[in-house]
C-alpha positions in Angstrom: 173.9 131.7 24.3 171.9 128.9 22.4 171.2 125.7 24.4 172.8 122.7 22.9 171.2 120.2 25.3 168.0 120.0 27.0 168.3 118.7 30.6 166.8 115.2 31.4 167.0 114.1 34.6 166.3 110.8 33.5 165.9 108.2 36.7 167.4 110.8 39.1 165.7 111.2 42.2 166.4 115.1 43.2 166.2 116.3 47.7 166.0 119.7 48.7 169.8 120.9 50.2 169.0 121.0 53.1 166.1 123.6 54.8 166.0 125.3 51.4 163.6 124.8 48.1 166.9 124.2 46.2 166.4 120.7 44.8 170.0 118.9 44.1 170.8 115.0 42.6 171.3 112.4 44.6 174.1 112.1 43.2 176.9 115.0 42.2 180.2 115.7 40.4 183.2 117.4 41.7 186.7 118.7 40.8 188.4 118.3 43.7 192.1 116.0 42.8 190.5 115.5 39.0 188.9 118.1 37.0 191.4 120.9 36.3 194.1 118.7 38.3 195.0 115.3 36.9 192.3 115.6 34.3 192.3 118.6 31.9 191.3 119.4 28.4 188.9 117.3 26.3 188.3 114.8 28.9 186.9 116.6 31.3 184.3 117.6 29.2 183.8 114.2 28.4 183.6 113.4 32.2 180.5 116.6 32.8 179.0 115.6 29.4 178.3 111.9 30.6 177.4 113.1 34.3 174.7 115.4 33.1 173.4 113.1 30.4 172.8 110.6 33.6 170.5 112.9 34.7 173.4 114.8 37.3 173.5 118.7 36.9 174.7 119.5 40.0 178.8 120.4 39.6 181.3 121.3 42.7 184.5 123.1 42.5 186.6 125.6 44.9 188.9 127.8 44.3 191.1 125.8 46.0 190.7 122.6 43.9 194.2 123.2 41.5 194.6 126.6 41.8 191.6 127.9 40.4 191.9 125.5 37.1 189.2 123.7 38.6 187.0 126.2 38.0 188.2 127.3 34.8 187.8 123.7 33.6 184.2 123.0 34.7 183.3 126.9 33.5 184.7 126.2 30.0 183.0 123.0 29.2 179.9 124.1 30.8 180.2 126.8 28.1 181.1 124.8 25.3 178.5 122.1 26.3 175.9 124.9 25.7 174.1 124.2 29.0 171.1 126.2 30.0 172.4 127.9 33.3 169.2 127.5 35.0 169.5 124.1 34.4 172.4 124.1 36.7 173.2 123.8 40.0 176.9 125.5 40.0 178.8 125.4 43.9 182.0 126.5 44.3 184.1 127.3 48.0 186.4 129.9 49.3 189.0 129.4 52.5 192.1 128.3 50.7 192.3 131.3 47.7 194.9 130.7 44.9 197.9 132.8 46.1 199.6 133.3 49.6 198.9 137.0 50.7 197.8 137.5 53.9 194.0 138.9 52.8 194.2 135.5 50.1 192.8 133.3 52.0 190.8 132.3 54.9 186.8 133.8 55.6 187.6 137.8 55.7 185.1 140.2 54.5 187.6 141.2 52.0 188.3 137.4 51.0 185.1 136.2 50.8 183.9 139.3 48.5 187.1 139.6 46.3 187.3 135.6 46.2 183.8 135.4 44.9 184.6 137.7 42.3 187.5 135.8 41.4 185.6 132.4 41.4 182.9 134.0 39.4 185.5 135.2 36.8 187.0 131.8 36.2 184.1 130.2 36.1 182.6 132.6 33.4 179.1 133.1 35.3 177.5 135.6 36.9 176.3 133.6 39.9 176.9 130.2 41.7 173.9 128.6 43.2 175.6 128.1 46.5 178.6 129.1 47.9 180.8 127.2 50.7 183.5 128.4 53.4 186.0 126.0 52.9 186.9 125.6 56.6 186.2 127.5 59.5 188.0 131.0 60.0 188.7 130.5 63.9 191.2 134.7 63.3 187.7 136.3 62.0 184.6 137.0 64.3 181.7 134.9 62.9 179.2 138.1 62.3 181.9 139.6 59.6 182.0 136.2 58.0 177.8 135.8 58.3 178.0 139.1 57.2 180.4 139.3 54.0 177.6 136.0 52.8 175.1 137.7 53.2 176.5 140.5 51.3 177.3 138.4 48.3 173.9 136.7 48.1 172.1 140.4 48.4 174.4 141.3 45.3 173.1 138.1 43.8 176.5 136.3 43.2 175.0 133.3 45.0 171.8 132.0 46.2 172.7 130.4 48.9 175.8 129.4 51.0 176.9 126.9 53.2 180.0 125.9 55.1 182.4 123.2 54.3 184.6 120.7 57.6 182.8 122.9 59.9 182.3 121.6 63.7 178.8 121.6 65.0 179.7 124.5 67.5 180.7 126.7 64.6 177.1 126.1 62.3 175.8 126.5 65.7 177.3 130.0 66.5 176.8 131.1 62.6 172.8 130.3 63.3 172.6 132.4 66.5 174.6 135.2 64.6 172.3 135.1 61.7 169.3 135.0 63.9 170.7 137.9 66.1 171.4 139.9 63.1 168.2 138.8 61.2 171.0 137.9 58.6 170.9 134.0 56.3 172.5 131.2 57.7 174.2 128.3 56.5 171.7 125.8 54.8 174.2 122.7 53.9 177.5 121.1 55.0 180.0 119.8 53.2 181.5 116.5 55.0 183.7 113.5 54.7 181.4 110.7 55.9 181.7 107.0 54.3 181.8 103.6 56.4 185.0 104.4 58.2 184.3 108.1 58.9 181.0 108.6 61.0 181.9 110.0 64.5 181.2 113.8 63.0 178.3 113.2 60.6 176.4 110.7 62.4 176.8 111.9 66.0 178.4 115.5 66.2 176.4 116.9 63.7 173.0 114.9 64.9 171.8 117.9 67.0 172.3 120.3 64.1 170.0 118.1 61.4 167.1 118.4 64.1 167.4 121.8 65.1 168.0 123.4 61.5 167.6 120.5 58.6 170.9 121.1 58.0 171.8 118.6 54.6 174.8 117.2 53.8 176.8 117.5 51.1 179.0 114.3 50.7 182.3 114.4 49.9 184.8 111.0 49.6 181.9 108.6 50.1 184.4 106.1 49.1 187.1 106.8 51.2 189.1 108.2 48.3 188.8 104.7 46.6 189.7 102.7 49.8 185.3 101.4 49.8 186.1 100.0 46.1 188.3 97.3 46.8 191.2 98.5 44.8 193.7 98.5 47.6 193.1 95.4 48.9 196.3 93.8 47.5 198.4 97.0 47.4 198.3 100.6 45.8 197.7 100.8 42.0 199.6 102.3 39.4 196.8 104.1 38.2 194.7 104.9 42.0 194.2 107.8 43.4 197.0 106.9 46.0 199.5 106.6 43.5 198.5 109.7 41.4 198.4 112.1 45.1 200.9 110.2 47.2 202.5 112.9 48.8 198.8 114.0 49.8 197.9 110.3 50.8 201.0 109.3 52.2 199.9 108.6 55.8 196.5 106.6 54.6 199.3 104.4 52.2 201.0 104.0 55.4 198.7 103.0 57.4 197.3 100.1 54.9 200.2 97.8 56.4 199.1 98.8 60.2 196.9 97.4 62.0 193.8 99.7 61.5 194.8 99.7 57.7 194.7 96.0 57.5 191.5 95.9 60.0 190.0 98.5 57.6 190.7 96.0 54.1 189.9 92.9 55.8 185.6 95.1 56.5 186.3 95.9 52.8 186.7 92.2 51.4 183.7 91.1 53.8 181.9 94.1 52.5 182.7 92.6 48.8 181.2 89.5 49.6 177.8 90.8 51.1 177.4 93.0 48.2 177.8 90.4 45.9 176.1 87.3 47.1 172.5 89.2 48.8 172.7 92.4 46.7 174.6 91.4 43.4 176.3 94.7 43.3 180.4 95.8 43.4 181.0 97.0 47.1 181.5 100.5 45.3 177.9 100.8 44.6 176.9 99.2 48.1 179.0 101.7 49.5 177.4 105.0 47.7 174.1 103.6 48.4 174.4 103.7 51.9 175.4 107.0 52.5 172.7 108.4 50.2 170.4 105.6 52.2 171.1 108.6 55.1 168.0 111.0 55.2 170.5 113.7 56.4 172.8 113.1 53.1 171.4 115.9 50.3 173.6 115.0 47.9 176.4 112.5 47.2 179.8 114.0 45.4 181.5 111.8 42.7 184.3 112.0 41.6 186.0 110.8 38.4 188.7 110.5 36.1 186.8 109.2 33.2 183.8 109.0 32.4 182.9 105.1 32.6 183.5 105.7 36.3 180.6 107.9 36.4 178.4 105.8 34.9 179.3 102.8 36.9 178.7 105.2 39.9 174.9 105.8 39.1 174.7 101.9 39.4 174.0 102.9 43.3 170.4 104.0 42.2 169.7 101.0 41.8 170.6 99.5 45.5 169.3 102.2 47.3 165.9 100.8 47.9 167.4 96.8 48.4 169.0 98.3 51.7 166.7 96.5 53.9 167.2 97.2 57.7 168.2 93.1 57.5 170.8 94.4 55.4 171.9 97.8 57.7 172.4 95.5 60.5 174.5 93.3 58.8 176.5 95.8 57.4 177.1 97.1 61.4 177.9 94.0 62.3 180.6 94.2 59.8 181.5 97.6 60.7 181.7 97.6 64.4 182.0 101.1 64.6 178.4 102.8 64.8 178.6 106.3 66.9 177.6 105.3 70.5 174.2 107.0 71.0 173.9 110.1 73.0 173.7 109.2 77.1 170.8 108.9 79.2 172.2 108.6 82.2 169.9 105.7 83.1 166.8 107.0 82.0 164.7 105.0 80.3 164.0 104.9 76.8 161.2 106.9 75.6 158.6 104.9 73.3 159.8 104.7 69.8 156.4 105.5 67.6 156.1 108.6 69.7 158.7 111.9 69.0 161.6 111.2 70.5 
């Protein structure tokens, strides 16, 4: 295949996902609710076009994400867009399959080696860079599932893989197994974590980052919209509420309780930090300070057009204006760090030395 368009990275800074030498974008793209779902045809290559000429070449799917059109979508304008491949960095994840027998889904050996294929085949490549389990598999021993990954990097479907809403217990166990085994473990982790969501990727997963430089990959960084502002006064005709409300219908809920209302009222003073110290939207305050985590490999965007995206990117530009004047006042807004781990009444250790 001829390449079409050279890749520029342009002003994107790249981190290594996680342990590995893979190099990903600060910032990504992915399918999930959009691409292949509410979005198809000519606009979503319009939508991967303007991502990658941003400098953004990192694209995630699943085979969950619409049934498998996600991934026929992002494989057929990658094709059409003439990308070089090695250019690329391709991730899709398996868990939730596309039909309902009972080896379709979940993290069998069977489903994790037929569901590759399958992925693989929609997607029109021979490989994906990395590839996730969707959620844990709590009805299949951990070494088939470190196992069956192993298997499909070795046959060189994947490069790497990583695991997707996993508990630190279960990365945990799939380490030991792959060290037992002399097998290769998980080198990413795919999480909800945005300024209401921290407990798991702030506190639980703290001991994991140390241990095996474990990287995130980010996923609703915005709170599916909720960190833009857009529901302060009420759900939009055109939000991602009102397009998934079935799937949403307990957060719309909730936005006339208390924690709701507790939730828009951080959001509106949120708003007005971001635009009197840093003069930026509370959308790109809010990006920038989850890729402002060193544990955060890569931030996932997502979009419906592709103006969004390039809005997005204006995070870059915040990144480095988030002074530690400015984290505290964000906390303070907040109120809802992750209470350190305790000491028991030991006393703190000296801070310039390793704690």
């Amino acid at each position: 295949m001829s390449v079409k368009t050279e890749f520029d990275p342009k002003n994107m800074p790249f981190r290594r996902l996680g342990p590995s030498g893979l190099r990903v974008p600060v910032f990504s793209l992915g399918g999930w609710l959009t691409l292949g779902g509410t979005v198809v045809g000519d606009p979503v290559k319009e939508i991967v076009k303007v991502a990658f000429e941003h400098g953004i070449n990192m694209f995630d799917t699943a085979e969950g994400y619409a049934k498998g059109h996600s991934e026929v979508e992002m494989g057929r304008v990658i094709k059409e867009l003439g990308y070089r491949r090695s250019d690329l960095v391709i991730t899709t994840k398996l868990f939730f399959g596309t039909r309902t027998g009972p080896n379709d889904t979940g993290l069998s050996r069977k489903h994790i080696i037929e569901g590759t294929q399958e992925s693989l085949n929609r997607l029109g490549l021979d490989y994906v860079d990395v590839l996730f389990a969707h959620r844990p598999d709590y009805t299949t021993p951990m070494e088939e599932i470190v196992r069956a990954f192993n298997y499909v990097i070795e046959k060189g479907w994947a490069f790497y893989w990583a695991t997707s809403e996993w508990s630190a217990r279960d990365i945990e166990e799939a380490h030991h197994v792959a060290e037992k085994l002399n097998l290769i473990p998980p080198i990413a982790e795919q999480c909800q974590h945005h300024m209401f969501h921290r407990e798991r990727p702030e506190k639980e997963y703290a001991p994991i980052y140390k241990k095996y430089s474990i990287g995130t990959t980010v996923w609703s960084a915005l709170a599916s919209g909720l960190l833009t502002g857009k529901y302060n006064n009420g759900i939009p005709a055109d939000s991602r509420f009102a397009a998934h409300s079935d799937f949403f219908k307990d957060t719309m809920k909730s936005l006339n309780e208390e924690e709701g209302l507790s939730k828009i009222s951080k959001v509106q003073a949120l708003s007005k930090l971001a635009e009197t110290e840093l003069g930026c939207s509370v959308t790109h305050l809010a990006l920038a300070w989850i890729a402002k985590n060193p544990n955060t490999s890569t931030v996932i965007l997502g979009a419906s057009k592709p103006e969004q995206v390039v809005d997005n990117l204006k995070a870059l530009d915040v990144i480095p204006k988030l002074t530690p004047e400015i984290l505290d006042k964000i906390e303070a807004i907040l109120q809802n760090k992750p209470a350190p781990t305790p000491t028991f009444g030991r006393p703190s250790l000296d801070a310039y030395g390793r704690l």
